[in-house]
C-alpha positions as CSV (number, residue, x, y, z in Angstrom):
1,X,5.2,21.0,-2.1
2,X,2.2,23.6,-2.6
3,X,0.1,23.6,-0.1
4,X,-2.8,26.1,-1.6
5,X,-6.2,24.4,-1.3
6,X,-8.6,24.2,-4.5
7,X,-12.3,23.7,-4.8
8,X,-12.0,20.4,-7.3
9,X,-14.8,20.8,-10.0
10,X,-15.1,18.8,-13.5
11,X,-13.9,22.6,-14.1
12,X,-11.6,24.1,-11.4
13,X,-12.5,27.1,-10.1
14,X,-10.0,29.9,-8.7
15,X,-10.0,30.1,-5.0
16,X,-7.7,31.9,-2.3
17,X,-5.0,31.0,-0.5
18,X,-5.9,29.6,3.1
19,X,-3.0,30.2,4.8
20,X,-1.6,28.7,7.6
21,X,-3.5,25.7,7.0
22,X,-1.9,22.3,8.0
23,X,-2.9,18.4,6.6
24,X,-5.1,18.0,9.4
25,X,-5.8,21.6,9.9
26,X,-9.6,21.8,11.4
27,X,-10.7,24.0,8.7
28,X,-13.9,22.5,6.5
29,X,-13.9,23.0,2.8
30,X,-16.8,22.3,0.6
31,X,-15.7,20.2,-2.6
32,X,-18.4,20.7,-5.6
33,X,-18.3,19.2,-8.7
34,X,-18.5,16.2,-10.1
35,X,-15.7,13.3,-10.6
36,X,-15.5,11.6,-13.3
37,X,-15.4,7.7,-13.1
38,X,-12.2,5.6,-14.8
39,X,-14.1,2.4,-14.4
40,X,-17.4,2.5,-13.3
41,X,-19.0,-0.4,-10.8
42,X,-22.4,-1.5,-11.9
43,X,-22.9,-2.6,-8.0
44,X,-24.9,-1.1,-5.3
45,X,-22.1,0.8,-2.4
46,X,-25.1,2.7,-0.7
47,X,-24.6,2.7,3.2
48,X,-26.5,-0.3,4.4
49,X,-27.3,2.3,7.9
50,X,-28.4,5.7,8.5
51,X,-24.6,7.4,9.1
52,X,-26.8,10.1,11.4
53,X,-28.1,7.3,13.7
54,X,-24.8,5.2,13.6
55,X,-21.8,6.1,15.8
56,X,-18.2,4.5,14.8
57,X,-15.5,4.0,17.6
58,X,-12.4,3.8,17.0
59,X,-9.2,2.5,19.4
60,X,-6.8,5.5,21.0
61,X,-4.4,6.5,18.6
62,X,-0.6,5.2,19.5
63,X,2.5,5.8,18.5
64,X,4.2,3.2,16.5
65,X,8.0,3.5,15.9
66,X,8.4,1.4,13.2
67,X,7.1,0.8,9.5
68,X,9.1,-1.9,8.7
69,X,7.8,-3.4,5.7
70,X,5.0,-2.9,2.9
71,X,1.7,-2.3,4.7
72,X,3.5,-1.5,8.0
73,X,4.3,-4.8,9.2
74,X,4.4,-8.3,8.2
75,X,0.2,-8.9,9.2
76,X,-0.3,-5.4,7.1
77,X,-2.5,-4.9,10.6
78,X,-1.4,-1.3,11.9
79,X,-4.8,0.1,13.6
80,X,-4.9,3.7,14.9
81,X,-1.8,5.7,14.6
82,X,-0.8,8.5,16.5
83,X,-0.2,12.0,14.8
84,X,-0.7,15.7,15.4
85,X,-3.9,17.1,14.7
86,X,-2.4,19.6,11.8
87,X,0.9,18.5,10.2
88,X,3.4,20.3,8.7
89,X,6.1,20.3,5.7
90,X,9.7,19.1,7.5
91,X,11.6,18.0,4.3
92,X,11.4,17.4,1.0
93,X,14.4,15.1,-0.7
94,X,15.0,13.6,-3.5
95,X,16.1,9.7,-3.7
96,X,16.9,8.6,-7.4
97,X,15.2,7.7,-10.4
98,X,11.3,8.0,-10.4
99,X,8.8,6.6,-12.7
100,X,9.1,6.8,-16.4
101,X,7.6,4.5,-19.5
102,X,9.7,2.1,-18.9
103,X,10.8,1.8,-14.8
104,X,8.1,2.5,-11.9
105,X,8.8,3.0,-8.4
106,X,7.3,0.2,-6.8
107,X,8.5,0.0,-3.2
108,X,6.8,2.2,-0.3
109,X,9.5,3.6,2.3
110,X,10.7,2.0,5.2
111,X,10.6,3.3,8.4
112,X,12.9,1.6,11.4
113,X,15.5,3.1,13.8
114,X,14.7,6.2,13.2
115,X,16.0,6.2,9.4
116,X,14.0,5.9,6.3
117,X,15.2,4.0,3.7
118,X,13.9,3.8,-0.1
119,X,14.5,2.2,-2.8
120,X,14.0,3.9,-6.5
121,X,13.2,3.0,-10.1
122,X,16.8,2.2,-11.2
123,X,17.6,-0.2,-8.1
124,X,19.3,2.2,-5.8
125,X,18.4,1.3,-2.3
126,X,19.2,4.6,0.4
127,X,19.3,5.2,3.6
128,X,18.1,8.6,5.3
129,X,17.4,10.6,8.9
130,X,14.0,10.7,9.7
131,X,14.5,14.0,11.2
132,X,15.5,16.4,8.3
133,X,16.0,13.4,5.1
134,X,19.6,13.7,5.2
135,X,21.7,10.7,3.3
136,X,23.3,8.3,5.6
137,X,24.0,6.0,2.8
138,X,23.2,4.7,-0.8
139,X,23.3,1.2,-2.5
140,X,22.8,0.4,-6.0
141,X,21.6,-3.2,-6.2
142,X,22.7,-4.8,-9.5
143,X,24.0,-8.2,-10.5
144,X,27.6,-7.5,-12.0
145,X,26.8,-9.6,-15.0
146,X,24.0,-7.3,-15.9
147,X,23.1,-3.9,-17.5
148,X,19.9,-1.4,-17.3
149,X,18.7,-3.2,-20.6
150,X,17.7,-6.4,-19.1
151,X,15.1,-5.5,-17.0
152,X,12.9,-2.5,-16.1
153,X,11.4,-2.0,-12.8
154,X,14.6,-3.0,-11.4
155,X,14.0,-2.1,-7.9
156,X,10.7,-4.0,-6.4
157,X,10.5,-3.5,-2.8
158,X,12.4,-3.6,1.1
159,X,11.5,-4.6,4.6
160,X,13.9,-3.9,7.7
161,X,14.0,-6.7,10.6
162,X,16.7,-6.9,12.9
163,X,18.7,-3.8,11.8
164,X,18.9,-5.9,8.2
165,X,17.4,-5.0,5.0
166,X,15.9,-7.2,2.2
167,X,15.5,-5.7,-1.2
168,X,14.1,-7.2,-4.0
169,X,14.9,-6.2,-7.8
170,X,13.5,-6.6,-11.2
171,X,16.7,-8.2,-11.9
172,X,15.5,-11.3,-9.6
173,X,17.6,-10.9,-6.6
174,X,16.8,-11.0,-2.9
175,X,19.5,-8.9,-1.3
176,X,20.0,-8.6,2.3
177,X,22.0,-5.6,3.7
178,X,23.4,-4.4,7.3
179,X,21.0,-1.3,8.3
180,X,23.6,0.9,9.8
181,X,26.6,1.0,6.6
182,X,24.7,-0.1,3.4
183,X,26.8,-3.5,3.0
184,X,25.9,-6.4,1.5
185,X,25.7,-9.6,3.8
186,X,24.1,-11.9,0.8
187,X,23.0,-11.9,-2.4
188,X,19.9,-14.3,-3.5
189,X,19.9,-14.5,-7.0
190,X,16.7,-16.3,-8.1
191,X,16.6,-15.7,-11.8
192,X,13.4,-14.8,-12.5
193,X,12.3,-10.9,-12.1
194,X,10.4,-9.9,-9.2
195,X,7.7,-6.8,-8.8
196,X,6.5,-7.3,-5.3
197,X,8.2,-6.3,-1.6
198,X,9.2,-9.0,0.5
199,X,7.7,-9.9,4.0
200,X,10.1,-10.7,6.8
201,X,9.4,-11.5,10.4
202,X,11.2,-14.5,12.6
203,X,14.0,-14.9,10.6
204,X,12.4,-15.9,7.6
205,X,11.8,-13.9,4.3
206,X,9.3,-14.5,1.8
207,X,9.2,-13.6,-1.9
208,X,7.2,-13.6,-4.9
209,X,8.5,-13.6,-8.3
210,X,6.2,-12.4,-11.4
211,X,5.9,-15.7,-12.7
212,X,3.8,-16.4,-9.2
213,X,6.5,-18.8,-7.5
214,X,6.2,-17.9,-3.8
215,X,9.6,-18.7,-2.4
216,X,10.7,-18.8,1.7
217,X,14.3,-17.8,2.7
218,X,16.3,-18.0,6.0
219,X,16.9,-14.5,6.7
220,X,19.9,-14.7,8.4
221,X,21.7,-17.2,5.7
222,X,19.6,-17.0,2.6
223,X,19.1,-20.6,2.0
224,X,16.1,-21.3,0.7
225,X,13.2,-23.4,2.8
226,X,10.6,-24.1,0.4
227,X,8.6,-23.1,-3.3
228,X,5.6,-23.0,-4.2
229,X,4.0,-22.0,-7.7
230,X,1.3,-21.3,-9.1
231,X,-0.8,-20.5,-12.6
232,X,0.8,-17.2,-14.4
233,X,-1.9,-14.8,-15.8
234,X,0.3,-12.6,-18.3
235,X,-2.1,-10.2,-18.5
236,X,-1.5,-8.1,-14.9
237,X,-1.0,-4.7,-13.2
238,X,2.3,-3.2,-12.4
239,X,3.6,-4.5,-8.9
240,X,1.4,-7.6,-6.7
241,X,0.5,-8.0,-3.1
242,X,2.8,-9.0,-0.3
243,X,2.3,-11.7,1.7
244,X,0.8,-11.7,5.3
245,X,2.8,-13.4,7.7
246,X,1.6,-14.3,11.6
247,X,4.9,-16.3,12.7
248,X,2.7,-17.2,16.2
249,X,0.1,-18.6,14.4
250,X,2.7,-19.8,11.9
251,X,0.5,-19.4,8.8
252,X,1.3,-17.2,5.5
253,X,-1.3,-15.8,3.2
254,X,-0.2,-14.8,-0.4
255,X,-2.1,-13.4,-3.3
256,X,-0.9,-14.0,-6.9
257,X,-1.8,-12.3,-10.5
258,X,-4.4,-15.3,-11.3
259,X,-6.9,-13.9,-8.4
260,X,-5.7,-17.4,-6.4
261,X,-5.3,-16.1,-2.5
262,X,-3.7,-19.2,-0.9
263,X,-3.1,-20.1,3.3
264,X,0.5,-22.1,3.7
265,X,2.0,-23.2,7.3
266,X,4.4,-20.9,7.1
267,X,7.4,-23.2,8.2
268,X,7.2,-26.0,5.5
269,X,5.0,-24.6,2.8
270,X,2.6,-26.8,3.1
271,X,-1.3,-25.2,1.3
272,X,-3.8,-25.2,3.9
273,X,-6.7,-23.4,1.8
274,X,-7.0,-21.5,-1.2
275,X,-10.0,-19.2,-2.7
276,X,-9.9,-17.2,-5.9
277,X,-11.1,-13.8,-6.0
278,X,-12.6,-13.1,-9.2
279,X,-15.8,-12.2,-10.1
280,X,-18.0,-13.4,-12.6
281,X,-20.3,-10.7,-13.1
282,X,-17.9,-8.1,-14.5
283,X,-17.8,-7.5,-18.3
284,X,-15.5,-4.2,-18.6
285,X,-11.6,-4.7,-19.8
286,X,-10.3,-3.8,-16.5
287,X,-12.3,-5.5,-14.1
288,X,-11.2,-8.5,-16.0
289,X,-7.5,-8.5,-15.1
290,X,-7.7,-11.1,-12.6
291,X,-4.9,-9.7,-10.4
292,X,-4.4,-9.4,-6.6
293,X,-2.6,-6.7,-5.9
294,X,-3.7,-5.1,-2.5
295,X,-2.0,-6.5,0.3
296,X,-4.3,-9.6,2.2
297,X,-4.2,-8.6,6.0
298,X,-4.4,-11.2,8.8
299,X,-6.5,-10.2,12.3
300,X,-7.0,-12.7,15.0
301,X,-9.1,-15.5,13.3
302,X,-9.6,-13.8,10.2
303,X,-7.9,-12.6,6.5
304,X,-9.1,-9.6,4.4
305,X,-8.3,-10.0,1.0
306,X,-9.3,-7.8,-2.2
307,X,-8.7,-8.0,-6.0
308,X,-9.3,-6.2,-8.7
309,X,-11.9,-8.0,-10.1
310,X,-14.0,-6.8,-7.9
311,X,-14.1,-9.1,-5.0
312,X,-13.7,-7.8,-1.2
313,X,-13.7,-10.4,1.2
314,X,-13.5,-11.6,5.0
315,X,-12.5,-15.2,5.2
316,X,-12.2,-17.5,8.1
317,X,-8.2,-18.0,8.8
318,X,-8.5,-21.5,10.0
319,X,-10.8,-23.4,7.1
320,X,-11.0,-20.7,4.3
321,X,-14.7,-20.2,4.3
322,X,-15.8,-17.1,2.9
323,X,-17.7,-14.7,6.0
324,X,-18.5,-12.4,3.8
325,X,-18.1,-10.6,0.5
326,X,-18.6,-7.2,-1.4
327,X,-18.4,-6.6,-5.1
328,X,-15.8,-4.1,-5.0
329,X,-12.3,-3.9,-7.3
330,X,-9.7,-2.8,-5.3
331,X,-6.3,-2.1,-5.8
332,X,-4.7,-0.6,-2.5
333,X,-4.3,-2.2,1.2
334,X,-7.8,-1.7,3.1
335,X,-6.9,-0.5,6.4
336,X,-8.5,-2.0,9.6
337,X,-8.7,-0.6,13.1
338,X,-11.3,-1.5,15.7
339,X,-14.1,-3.8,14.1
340,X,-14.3,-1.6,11.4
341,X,-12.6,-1.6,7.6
342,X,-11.5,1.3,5.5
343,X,-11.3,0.8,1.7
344,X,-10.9,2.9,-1.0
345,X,-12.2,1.5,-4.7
346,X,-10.9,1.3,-7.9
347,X,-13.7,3.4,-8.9
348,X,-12.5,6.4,-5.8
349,X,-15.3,5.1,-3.3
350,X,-13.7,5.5,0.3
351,X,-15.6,3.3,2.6
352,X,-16.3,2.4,6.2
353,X,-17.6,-1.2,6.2
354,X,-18.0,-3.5,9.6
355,X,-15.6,-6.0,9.2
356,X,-17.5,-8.5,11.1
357,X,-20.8,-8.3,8.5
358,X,-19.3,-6.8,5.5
359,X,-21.9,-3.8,6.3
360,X,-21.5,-0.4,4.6
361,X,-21.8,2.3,7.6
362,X,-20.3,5.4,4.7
363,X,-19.2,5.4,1.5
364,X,-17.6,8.6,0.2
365,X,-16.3,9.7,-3.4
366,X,-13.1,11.1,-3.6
367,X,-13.4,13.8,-6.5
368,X,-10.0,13.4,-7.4
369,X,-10.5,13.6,-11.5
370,X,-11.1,16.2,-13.6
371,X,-11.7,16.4,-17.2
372,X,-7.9,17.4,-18.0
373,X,-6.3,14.1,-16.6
374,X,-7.2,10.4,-17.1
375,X,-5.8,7.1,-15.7
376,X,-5.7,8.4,-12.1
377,X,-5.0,6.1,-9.2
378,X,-5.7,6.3,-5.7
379,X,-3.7,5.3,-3.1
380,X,-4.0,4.1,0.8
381,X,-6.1,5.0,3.3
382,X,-4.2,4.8,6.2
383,X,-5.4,6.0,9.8
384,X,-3.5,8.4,12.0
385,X,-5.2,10.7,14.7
386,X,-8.9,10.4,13.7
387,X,-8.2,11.1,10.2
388,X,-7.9,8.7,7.0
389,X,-5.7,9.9,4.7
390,X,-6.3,9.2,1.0
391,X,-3.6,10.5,-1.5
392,X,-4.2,10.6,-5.7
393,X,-1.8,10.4,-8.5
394,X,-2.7,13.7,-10.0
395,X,-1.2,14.9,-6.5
396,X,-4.3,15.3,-3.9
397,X,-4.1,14.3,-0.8
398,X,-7.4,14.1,0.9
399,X,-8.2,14.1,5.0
400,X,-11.9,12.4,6.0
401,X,-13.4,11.6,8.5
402,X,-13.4,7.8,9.8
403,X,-16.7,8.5,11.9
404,X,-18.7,10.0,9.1
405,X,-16.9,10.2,5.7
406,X,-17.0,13.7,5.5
407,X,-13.8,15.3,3.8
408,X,-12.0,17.4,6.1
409,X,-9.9,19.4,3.8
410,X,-7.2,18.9,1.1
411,X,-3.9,19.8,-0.5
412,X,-2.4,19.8,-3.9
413,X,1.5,18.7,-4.8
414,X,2.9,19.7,-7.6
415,X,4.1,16.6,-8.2
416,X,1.5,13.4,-8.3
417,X,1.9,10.9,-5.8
418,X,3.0,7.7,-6.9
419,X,3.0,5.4,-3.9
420,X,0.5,4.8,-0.5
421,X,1.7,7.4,2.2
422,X,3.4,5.8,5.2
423,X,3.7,6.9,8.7
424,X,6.1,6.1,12.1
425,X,7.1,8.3,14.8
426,X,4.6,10.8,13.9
427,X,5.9,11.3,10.9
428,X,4.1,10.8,7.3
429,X,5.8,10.5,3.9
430,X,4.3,10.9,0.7
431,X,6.3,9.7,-2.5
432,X,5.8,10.9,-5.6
433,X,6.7,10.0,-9.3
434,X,9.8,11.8,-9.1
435,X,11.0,10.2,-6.3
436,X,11.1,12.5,-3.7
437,X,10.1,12.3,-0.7
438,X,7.7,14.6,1.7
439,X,8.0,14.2,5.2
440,X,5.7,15.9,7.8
441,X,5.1,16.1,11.0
């Protein structure tokens, strides 16, 4: 990974090495320039206070050991994580097949028991130290009666819970695996090909297909508990949201392609409330793919949910009433911690928004584009150690300040970064398109 720092510019200038420089180094760069917009929201994003006047406060940082599923646990709730103030570059390994035009890595890594385990493009699940990225252990997850031809994107997602492993595949399978020796304890096969991670918690497993059935396994035995499906929208975006799951409160919230977010008691599957997200004042090609794929996120009383056409919103947990909304398309996990909500945009706008009012405190572009690339993504934020950290396809990855939106500083990969950064023990990975892995600490 290069870790030389660049003034980003529609035109990119030369600069000098700044040496010795960590990912949360306390260095301050000025970025100049201009970035150019993929889609462009015809919305007002303008702070709704003066960021001079307003003071954010954030809980302690602390150190979580796990990141056990997509969006760090089954609530996708993982507040203020615990990191050193300037990180470094521990490994850098490889684990399979990456993205290409036909397969995409779709799952983010999973962090449990001090291992990390991935799975890649091609369906290989793998099991690696923490510490230095060696290989404990690698699985390829493929139906015997099948070959590479049948279905791309054959390896969806993971989540560890009890020292097991459930893996989803484009070949529609549910697998669940011992943590410690890669062996398969059962093998779910549910036909129909699935693009999204499971969530697991209280011995039960939930999993969306990409024909939006939302199905609930026993985790220990596999059988299944109960189904529920919805409308298909065929026109979608690579990958989908994973459900929220509060097993205390015994109520699941999934998102599907059609912009439907739905409530269920977790236990039987019975709806409680549903809402759609989808705007109606959006005209643009884009913004009209109705799909939900950020992950919903349950705190206390409430669910945040966001889709990509271009509706943010808080909604009441027990009757489905909207609190409040924003006209924002978003694509990636917003990341809460304290009262306040972190969100980066479709359109590269990182904001600070109360999550009680909806409020704007900052809102901050991320100049991640230049004039040489196009159909650039963004990916997280997450929060560790008074930083958010925002990564980019075109291989950025971006520190800013949660208090006042002010970048920090930046590095450049030479490799783009395909999937949201994740983070346990201190330690932050960044995937990229090639599948390898970049651990620091």
């Amino acid at each position: 990974m290069s870790r030389s720092f660049y003034k980003n510019a529609v035109l990119i200038s030369m600069v000098s090495l700044l040496a010795g420089c960590g990912l949360f180094g306390k260095e301050k760069l000025n970025i100049d320039g201009e970035r150019i917009n993929i889609i462009t929201e015809n919305v007002d994003l303008s702070p709704d206070y003066d960021i001079e006047k307003y003071k954010i406060r954030l809980p302690e940082p602390y150190e979580n050991n796990k990141w056990s599923q997509t969006g760090g646990n089954s609530m996708h709730l993982m507040g203020h994580l615990k990191a050193a103030d300037s990180l470094n570059e521990i490994w850098d390994e490889n684990f399979g097949s990456g993205s290409s035009k036909r397969d995409f890595l779709l799952s983010t890594p999973v962090i449990a028991h001090k291992v990390v385990f991935n799975i890649d493009s091609k369906g290989v699940l793998s099991a690696r130290l923490l510490e230095n990225g060696k290989e404990i252990w690698s699985k390829r997850l493929k139906p015997a009666n099948r070959d590479d031809k049948t279905s791309a994107m054959k390896g969806a997602g993971i989540a560890e819970h009890n020292k097991k492993i459930y893996a989803t595949t484009g070949f529609g399978n549910l697998f669940c695996l011992d943590m410690v020796t890669g062996e398969i304890i059962w093998n779910k096969e549910i036909g129909t090909p699935i693009r999204i991670a499971p969530t697991v918690n209280e011995n039960k497993v939930f999993v969306q297909t990409i024909d939006n059935t939302l199905i609930a396994f026993d985790a220990i035995d596999g059988s299944e508990l109960w189904k529920y499906k919805t409308d298909f929208d065929s026109t979608t975006l690579v990958g989908g949201a994973a459900p929220a799951y509060n097993p205390d409160l015994d109520v699941l919230i999934a998102a599907f392609s059609n912009g439907e977010l739905r409530a269920f008691k977790a236990s039987t599957g019975t709806p409680l409330w549903g809402d759609m997200l989808i705007s109606r004042r959006r005209t643009d090609s884009m913004s009209n793919i109705t799909a939900i794929k950020a992950n919903p996120i349950i705190d206390g009383d409430k669910v945040f949910a966001a889709g990509n056409n271009s509706v943010l919103a808080a909604i009441d947990l027990r009757t489905g009433n909207r609190i409040w909304d924003r006209e924002i398309s978003v694509n990636n996990q917003p990341w809460i911690a304290g009262e306040f909500l972190f969100v980066l945009s479709s359109d590269f706008d990182l904001l600070a928004i109360e999550k009680n009012t909806g409020k704007i405190v900052w809102n901050t572009k991320i100049p991640a584009v230049d004039e040489e690339k196009s159909g650039v993504f963004g990916l997280g934020p997450i929060l560790a150690e008074n930083r958010l950290i925002v990564a980019t396809s075109n291989g950025y990855i971006f520190a800013v300040s949660p208090y006042t939106g002010k970048i920090i500083n930046y590095v450049t990969t030479s490799d783009g970064i395909e999937l949201s950064p994740v983070m346990a023990q201190g330690i932050t990975i960044f995937t990229t398109r090639d599948a390898d892995m970049l651990a620091y600490q």
